[in-house]
C-alpha positions in Angstrom: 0.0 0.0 0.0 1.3 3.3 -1.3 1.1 5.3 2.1 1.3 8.7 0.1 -2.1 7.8 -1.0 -4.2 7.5 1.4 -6.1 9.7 3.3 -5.7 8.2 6.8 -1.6 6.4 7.0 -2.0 2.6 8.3 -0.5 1.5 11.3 1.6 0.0 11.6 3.6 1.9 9.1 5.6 -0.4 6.4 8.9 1.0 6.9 10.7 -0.9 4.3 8.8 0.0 1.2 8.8 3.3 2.5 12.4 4.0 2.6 13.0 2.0 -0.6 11.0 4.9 -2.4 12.9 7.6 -0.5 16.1 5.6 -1.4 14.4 5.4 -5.1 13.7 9.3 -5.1 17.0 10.2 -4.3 18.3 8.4 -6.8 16.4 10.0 -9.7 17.7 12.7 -11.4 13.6 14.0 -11.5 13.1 14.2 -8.0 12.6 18.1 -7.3 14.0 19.0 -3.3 13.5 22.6 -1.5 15.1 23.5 1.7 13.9 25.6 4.1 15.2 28.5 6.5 16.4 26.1 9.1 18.6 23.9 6.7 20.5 27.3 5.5 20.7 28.1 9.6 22.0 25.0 9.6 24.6 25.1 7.0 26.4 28.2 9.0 26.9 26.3 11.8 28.8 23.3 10.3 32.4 23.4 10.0 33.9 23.1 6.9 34.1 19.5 5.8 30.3 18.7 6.4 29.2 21.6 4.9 31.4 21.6 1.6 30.2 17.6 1.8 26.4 19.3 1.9 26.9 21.9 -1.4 28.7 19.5 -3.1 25.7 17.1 -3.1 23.7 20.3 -3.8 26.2 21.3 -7.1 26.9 17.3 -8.4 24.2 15.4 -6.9 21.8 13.4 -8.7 19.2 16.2 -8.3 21.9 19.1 -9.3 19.8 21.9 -11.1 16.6 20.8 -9.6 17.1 22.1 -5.7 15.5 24.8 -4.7 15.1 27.1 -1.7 11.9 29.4 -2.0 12.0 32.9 -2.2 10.4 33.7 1.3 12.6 31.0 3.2 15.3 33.3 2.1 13.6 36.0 3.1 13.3 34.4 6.6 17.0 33.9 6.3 17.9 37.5 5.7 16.5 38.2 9.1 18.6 36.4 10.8 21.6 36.3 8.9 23.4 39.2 11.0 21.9 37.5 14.3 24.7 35.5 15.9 22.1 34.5 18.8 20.5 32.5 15.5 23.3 31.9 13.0 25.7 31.1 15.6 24.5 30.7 19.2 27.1 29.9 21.2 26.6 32.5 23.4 26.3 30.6 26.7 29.4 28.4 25.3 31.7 31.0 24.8 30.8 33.6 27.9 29.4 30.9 30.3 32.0 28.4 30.9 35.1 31.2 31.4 32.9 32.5 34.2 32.4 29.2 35.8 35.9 28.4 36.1 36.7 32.0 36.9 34.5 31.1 39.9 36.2 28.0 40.6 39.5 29.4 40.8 37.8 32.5 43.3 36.4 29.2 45.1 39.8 27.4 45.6 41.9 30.6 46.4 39.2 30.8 49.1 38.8 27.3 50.7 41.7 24.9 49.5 44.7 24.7 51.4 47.6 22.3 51.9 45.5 19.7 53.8 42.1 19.9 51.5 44.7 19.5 48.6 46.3 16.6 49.4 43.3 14.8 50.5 42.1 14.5 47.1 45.6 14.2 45.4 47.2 17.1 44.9 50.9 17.5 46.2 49.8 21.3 48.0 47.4 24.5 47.6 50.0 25.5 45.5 50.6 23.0 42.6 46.5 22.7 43.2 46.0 26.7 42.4 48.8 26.4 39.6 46.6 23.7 37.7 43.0 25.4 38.1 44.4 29.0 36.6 46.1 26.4 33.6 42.8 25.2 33.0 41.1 29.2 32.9 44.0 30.1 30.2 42.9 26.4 28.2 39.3 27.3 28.6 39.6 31.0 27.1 41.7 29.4 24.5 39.1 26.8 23.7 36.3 28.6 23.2 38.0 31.7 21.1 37.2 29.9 17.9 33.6 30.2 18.5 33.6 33.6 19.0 35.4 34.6 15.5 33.9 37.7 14.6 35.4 37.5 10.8 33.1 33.7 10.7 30.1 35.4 10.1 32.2 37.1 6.8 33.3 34.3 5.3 30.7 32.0 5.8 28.7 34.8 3.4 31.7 34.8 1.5 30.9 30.6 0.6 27.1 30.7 1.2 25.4 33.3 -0.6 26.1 32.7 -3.3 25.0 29.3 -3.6 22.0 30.6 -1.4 20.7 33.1 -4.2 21.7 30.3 -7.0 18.7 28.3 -6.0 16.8 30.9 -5.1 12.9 30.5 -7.1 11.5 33.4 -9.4 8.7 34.2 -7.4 6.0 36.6 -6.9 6.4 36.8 -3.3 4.2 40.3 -3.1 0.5 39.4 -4.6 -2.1 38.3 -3.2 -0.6 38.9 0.4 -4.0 39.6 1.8 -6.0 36.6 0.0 -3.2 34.2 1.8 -3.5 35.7 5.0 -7.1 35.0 4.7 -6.9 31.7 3.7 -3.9 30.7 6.2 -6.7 31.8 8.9 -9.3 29.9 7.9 -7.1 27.0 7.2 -6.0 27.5 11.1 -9.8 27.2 12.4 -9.7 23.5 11.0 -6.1 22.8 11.4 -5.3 22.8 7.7 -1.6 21.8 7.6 1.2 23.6 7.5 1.4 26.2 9.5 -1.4 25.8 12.0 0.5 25.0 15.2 2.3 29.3 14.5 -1.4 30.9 15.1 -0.6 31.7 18.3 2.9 33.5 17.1 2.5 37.5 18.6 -0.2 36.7 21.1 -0.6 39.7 23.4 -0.7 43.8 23.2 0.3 45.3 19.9 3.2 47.4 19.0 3.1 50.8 20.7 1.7 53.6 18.6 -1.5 51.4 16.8 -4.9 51.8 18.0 -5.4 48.9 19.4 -8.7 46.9 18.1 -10.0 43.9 21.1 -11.8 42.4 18.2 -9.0 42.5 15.5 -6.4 39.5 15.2 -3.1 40.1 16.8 -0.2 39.8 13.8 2.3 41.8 15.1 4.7 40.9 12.8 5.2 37.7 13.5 5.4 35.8 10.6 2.4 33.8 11.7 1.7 32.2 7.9 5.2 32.4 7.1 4.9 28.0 6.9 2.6 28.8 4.7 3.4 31.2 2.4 6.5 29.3 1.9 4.2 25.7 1.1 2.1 27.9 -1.5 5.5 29.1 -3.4 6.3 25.7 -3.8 3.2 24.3 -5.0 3.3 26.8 -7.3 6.7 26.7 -9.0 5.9 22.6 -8.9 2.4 23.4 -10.7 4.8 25.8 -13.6 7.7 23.4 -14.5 7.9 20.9 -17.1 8.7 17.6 -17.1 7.8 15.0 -14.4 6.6 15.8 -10.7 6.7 12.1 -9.4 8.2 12.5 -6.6 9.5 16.3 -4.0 11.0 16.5 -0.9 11.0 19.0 1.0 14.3 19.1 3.7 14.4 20.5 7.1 16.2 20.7 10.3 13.1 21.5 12.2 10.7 18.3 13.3 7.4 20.3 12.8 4.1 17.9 13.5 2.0 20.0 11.1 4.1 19.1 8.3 4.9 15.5 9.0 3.4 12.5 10.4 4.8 10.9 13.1 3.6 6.4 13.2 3.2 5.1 16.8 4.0 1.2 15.3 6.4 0.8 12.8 6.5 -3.0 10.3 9.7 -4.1 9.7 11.3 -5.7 6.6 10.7 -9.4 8.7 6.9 -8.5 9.4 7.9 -7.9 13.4 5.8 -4.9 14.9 8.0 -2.3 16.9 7.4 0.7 18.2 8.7 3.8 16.5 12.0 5.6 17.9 12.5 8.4 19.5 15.3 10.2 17.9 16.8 11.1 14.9 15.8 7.3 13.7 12.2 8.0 14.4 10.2 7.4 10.8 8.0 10.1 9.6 6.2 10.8 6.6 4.8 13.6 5.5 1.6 15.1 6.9 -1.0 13.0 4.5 -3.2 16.4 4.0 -0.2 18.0 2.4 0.4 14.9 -0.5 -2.9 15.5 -1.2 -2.7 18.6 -1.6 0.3 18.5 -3.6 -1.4 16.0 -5.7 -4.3 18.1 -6.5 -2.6 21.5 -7.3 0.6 20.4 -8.5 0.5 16.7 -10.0 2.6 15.5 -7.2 3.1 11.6 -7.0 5.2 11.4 -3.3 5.8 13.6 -1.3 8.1 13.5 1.2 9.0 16.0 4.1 12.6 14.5 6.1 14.6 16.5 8.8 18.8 16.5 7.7 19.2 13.9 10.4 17.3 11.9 8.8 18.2 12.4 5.6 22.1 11.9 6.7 20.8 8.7 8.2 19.1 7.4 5.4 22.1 8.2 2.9 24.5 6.4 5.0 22.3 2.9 6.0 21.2 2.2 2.7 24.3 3.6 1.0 23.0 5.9 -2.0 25.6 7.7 -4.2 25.9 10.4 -1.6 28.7 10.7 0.3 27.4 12.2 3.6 29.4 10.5 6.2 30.8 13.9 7.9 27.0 15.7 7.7 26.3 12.4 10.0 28.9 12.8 12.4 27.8 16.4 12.8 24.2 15.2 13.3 25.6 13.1 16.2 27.7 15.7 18.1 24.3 17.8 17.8 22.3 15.3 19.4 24.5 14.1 22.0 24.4 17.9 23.0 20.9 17.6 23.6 21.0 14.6 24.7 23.5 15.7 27.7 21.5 19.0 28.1 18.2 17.5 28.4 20.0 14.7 31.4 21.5 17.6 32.9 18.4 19.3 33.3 16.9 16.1 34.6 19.5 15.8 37.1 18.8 19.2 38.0 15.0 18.7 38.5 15.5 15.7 40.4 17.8 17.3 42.8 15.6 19.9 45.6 18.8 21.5 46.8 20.5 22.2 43.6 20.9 26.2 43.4 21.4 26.5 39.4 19.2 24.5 37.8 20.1 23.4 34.2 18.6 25.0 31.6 16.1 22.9 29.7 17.8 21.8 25.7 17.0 24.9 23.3 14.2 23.3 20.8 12.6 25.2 18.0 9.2 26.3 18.7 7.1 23.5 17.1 9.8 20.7 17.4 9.2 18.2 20.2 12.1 17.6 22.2 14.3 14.7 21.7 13.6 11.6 24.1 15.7 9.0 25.3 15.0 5.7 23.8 15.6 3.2 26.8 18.1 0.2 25.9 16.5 -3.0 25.1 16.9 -6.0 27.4 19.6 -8.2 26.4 18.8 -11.0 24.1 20.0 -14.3 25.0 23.4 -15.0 23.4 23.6 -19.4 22.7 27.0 -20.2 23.8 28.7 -22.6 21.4 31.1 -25.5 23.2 34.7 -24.4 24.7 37.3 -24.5 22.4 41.0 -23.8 23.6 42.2 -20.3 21.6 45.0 -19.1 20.8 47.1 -16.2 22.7 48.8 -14.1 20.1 47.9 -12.4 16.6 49.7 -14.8 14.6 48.6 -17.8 15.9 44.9 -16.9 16.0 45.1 -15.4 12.2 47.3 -18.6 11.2 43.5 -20.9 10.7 40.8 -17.9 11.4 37.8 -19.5 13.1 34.6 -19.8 10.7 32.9 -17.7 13.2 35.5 -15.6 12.6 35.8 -15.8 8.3 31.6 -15.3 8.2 30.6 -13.8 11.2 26.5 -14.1 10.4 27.1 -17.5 12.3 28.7 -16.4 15.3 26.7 -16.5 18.5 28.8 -16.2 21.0 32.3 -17.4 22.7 31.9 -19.6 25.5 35.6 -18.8 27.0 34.7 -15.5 26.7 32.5 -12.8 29.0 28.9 -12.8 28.2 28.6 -9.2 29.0 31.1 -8.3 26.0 29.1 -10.4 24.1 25.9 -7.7 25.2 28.3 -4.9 23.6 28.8 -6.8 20.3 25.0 -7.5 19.9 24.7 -3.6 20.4 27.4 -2.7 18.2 25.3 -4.7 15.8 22.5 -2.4 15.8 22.0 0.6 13.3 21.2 3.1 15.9 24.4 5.9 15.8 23.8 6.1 19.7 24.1 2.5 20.8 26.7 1.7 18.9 28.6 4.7 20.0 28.0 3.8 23.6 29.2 0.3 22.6 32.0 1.1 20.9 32.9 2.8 24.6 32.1 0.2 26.9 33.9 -2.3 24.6 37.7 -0.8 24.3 37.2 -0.3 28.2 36.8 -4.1 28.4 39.3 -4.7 25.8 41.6 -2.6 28.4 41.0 -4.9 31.0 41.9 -7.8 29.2 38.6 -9.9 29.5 37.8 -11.1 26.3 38.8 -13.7 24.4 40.8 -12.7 20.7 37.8 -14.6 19.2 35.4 -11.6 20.7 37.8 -9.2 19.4 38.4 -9.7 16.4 34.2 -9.7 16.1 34.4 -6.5 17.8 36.4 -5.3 15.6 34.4 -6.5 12.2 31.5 -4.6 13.7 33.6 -1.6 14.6 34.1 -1.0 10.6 30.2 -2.3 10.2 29.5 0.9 12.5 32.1 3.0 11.1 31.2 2.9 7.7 27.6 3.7 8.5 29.0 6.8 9.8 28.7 5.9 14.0 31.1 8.5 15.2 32.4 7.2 18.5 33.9 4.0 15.6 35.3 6.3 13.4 36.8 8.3 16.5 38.6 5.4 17.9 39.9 3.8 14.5 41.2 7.5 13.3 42.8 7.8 17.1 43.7 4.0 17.3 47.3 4.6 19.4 45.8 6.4 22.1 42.4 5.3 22.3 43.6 1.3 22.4 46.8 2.3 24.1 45.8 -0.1 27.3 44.8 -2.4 24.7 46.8 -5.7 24.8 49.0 -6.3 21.7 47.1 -9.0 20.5 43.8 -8.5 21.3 44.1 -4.5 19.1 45.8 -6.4 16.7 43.2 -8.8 16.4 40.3 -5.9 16.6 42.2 -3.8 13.5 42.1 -7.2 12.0 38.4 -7.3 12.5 37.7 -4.4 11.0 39.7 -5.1 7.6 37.8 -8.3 7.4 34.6 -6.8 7.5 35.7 -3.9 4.7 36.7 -6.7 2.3 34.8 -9.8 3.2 31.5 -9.8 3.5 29.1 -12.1 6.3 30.0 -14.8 4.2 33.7 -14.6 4.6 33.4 -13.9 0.5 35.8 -11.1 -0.8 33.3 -8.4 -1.7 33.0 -7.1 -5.3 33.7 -3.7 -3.4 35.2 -2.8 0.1 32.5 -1.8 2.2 32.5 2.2 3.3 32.6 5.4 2.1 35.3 7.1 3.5 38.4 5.2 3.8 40.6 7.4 5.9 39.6 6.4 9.6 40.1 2.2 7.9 43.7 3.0 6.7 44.3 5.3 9.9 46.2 2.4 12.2 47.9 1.1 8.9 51.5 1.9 10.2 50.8 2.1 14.1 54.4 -0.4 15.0 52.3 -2.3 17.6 49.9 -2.9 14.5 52.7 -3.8 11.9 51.7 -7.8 11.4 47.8 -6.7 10.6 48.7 -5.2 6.8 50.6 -8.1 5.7 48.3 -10.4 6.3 45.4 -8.6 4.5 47.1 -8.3 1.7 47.9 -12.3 1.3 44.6 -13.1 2.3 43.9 -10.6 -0.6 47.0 -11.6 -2.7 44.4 -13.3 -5.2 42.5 -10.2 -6.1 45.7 -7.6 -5.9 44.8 -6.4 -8.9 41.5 -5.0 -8.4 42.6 -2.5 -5.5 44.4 0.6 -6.0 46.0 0.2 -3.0 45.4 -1.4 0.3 46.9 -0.8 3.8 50.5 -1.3 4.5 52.9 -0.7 7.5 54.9 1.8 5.1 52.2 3.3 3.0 52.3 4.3 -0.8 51.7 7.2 -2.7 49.1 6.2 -5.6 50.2 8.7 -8.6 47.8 10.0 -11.2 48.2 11.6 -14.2 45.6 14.1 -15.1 45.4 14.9 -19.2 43.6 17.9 -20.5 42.1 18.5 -23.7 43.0 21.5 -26.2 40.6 23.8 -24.5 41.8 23.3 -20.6 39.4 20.5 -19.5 40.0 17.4 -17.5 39.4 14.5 -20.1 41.8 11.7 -18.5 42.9 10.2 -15.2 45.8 7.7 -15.7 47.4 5.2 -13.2 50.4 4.5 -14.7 49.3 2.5 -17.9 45.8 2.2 -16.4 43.1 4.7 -17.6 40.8 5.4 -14.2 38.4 7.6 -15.9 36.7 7.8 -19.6 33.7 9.3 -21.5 30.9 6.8 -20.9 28.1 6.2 -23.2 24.6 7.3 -22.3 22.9 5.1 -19.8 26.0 3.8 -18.7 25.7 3.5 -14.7 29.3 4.7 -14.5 29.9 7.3 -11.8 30.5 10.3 -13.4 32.8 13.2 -12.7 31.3 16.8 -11.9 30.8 19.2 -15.0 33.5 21.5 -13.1 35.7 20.0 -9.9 38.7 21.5 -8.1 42.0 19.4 -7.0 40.0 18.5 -3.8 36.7 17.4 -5.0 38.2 15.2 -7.5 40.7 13.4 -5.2 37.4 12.7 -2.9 36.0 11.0 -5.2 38.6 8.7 -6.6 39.5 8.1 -2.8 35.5 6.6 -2.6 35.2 5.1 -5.5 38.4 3.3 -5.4 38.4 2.6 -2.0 42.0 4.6 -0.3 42.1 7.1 1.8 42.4 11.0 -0.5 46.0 11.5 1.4 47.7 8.3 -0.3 46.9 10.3 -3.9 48.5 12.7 -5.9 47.8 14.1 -9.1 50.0 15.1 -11.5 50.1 18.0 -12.5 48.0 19.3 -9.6 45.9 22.4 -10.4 44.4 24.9 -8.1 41.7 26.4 -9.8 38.3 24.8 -10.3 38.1 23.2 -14.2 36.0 22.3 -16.7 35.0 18.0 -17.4 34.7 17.1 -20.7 30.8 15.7 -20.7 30.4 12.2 -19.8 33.9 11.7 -18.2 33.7 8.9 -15.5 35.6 6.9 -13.2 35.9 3.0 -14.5 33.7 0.5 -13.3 36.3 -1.7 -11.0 36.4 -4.4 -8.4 36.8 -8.2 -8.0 33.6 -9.3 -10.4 35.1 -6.8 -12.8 37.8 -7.7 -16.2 39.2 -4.7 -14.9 43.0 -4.9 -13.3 45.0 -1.9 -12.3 48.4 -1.8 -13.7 50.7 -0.9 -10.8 
């Protein structure tokens, strides 16, 4: 049953064919997609590698040419665009935390002395004081980059002109009063969108009006601003040619008169669940709106996703969009709130405390984020005792079949039961859990407990997490030396191990056709730790059969791959040569080929040889390297590769 026609959404809602036809829209080079003023808010507070990850999807994605932001979303935006409270709010960051050390350190000149000090493990009130004022100079350092007054500058420099780029060709000015009238009657049956902002500007009216009991309160307040901006797009879908199967419309706000929200969701094995509470919670969009957009403006599907989503979706069903950093931004964001809204808790739950947390900052029609509880442990069958080896070589000498196709593994009996609890959550798809997992199971790894058998599937489903873009996984593979620094030799070994196993083999212990990720880097990170030096070698024998279908793989003293770029008679790119090896051609049309941007710059085109190939973008040089952005001969694309291909790279 197509959910985005019906008039009342069954539950439970089929998750599965649901996603496949977001997965299917975001594919198609039809598919029209609008942002709102909250994604461009949004995009100002990224740093630069998510949001560079977000335009170039914008300017090379499938849908490039066919994104849009609406005139009066920009016009929001303008609003707020020299607002740092809104653009950048990091206010209570940047001011707060100085002052609350500055009040430590007024507290411990005032109570500490050489007694208190050594009690809790100082040497005296001295070397005590000394480390508190080195901790106010490392806090006013630390938060001086979030304070840049010149960020503001540049991040105009970069985003306005992309912003006015997709800016619509709208009359934003008619018929002002007729959509004000209809927003308000819309409101008094709780039309969608916009509805739940009627309130907006309750009370007294600006100073200096005559003031009318009987009139509607406005005030300025943007009230039908939701609404406004869903009319401009209805109409610019109702004007262009061409087909209007499927829109999305993407936002960083969770609004509940835009979207639907199932209580029970079906899962691709028929089990009922309930729905989640965070950034994996499924919606759809509001069904009034896809009819709607069917009526006026032909629409097929409609569908209304938060970025969160949207990151999430990209990376767990892996579509030709690389947004693997946008995701690990989307974490840090909501293990902010996450820690706010526990903090607050803490607070609440506490009588005596004198400052009370502040509750998380949500927009004004977004529900705040809840805390999904863990579920209860499954039980884990324990297979018989066998005796293991001890070291790295002798374990990796005849890997275990558990080991070579982990579906069948359930469990080590030598081993503890509750590491087998952290594997099962590693498992999961949820960011959070497996973050939290990936904690709780280097801790254990510290104290030795596990078996190498455990390890080495902790370390499969550490690249299983990492390449869905989990960022506590990609963390603790990018910072491998210190973060498994208590690790045993073996047993970090054998997790590093792990994790190149599950990149190149798949559940089946088969070599995969292609190594599974997006982003190679935080795989290739530990390549040449010493500790780590017999984990390349054997990859590559295990591997040794299929050597020619990899560019490069890890190695304890890792290679430069060198490319020779060839341009044409009028300065475009129309070759990309590894030695004799041609890595990039014109392709004929409807050839499924992944092809080059119309225009890319040194950077963008090492990014995506570095995916599509498989290495890491700092193991590649091109030669000769240009700095300025350049033209692509039409059609040019990287070769079809891999281990099911005729294809072999020439070294």
């Amino acid at each position: 049953m197509d959910p985005h026609g019906d008039a009342l959404i069954a539950e439970p809602f089929e998750q599965e064919p649901y996603e496949a036809a977001l997965e299917r829209a975001l594919c198609s080079a039809e598919t029209r997609i609008y942002l709102d003023t909250s994604t461009l808010i949004w995009l100002y507070r990224l740093h630069h590698t998510p949001r560079r990850e977000f335009i170039e999807w914008i300017e090379t994605g499938p849908q490039a040419g066919k994104i849009h932001i609406p005139r009066r979303a920009l016009h929001e935006f303008s609003r707020h665009r020299r607002d740092n409270k809104v653009l950048l709010p990091f206010k209570g960051v940047t001011k707060g935390v100085p002052k609350l050390i500055k009040q430590l350190r007024q507290l411990a000149h005032l109570t500490v002395d050489d007694a208190v000090a050594q009690a809790n493990g100082f040497g005296s009130r001295s070397e005590y004081l000394a480390q508190v004022a080195s901790l106010e100079a490392a806090a006013n350092r630390l938060v001086s980059p979030l304070s840049n007054p010149a960020r503001l500058e540049e991040l105009d420099a970069e985003l306005v002109p992309i912003f006015n780029s997709l800016a619509l060709e709208a009359d934003v000015f008619s018929d002002l009063t007729a959509l004000r009238a209809a927003y308000e009657a819309r409101c008094e049956i709780r039309l969608p969108p916009g509805f739940l902002d009627q309130a907006k500007g309750a009370g007294r009216q600006p100073s200096g009006d005559e003031e009318d009991e009987e009139a509607p309160v406005h005030a300025g307040a943007n009230r039908f601003g939701d609404f406004a901006i869903w009319n401009e797009i209805l109409d610019h879908l109702a004007g262009v040619e061409g087909a209007r199967d499927d829109v999305l419309i993407l936002t960083h706000d969770q609004k509940p008169d835009w979207s639907y929200t199932p209580q029970k969701l079906l899962d691709a094995a028929g089990r009922t669940r309930p729905n989640e509470k965070d950034v994996f919670r499924v919606t759809t969009a509001q069904p009034m709106l896809c009819h709607e957009a069917r009526l006026r403006a032909g629409v097929s599907r409609l569908f209304v996703q938060t970025i969160p989503q949207f990151a999430k979706l990209c990376t767990k069903r892996a579509l030709p969009i690389t947004l693997v950093a946008l995701a690990r931004a989307v974490q840090a964001e909501e293990e902010a709130a996450r820690s706010q809204e526990e903090t607050a808790a803490d607070a609440a739950a506490d009588p005596a405390a004198e400052n009370a947390a502040e509750p998380p900052l949500v927009a004004e029609d977004q529900a705040p984020v809840e805390v999904v509880p863990p579920a209860a442990p499954e039980p884990v069958p324990v297979p018989v005792a066998n005796v293991q080896p001890d070291t790295f070589a002798d374990f990796v000498v005849e890997l275990p079949a558990q080991a070579l196709a982990d579906r069948i593994y359930r469990g080590d009996a030598q081993g503890p039961r509750t590491f087998e609890e952290v594997i099962r959550r590693l498992r999961s798809q949820n960011w959070y859990t497996q973050n939290a997992a990936t904690t709780e199971g280097i801790e254990a790894l510290s104290q030795g407990g596990p078996t190498l058998l455990q390890a080495f599937i902790f370390g499969r489903n550490l690249w299983q997490a990492a390449a869905g873009a989990a960022s506590t996984p990609i963390e603790s593979l990018i910072g491998f030396e210190r973060v498994f620094g208590a690790v045993p030799d073996a047993h970090a070994q054998v997790v590093y191990a792990g994790a190149l196993m599950e990149a190149y083999f798949d559940k089946e212990g088969r070599v995969r056709p292609r190594p599974k990720g997006r982003d190679f880097r935080p795989l290739f990170a530990p390549q040449d730790l010493p500790r780590l030096a017999p984990v390349a070698p054997w990859l590559t024998g295990r591997l040794a059969d299929h050597a020619g279908a990899f560019l490069v793989l890890p190695a304890a003293a890792p290679p430069i791959v060198r490319m020779t770029a060839r341009f044409d008679a009028e300065g475009r790119l129309c070759g990309l040569d590894h030695g004799a090896t041609g890595l990039a051609m014109a392709q004929a049309a409807g050839d499924n080929s992944e092809r080059l941007p119309i225009r890319v710059d040194l950077d963008r085109l090492l990014g995506r040889v570095a995916r599509h190939f498989a290495v890491p973008d700092n193991q590649l040089l091109v030669d000769p390297p240009f700095a300025n952005t350049v033209d692509v001969v039409p059609n040019l694309a990287l070769i079809d590769w891999g281990t099911d291909t005729a294809v072999r790279l020439s070294p």
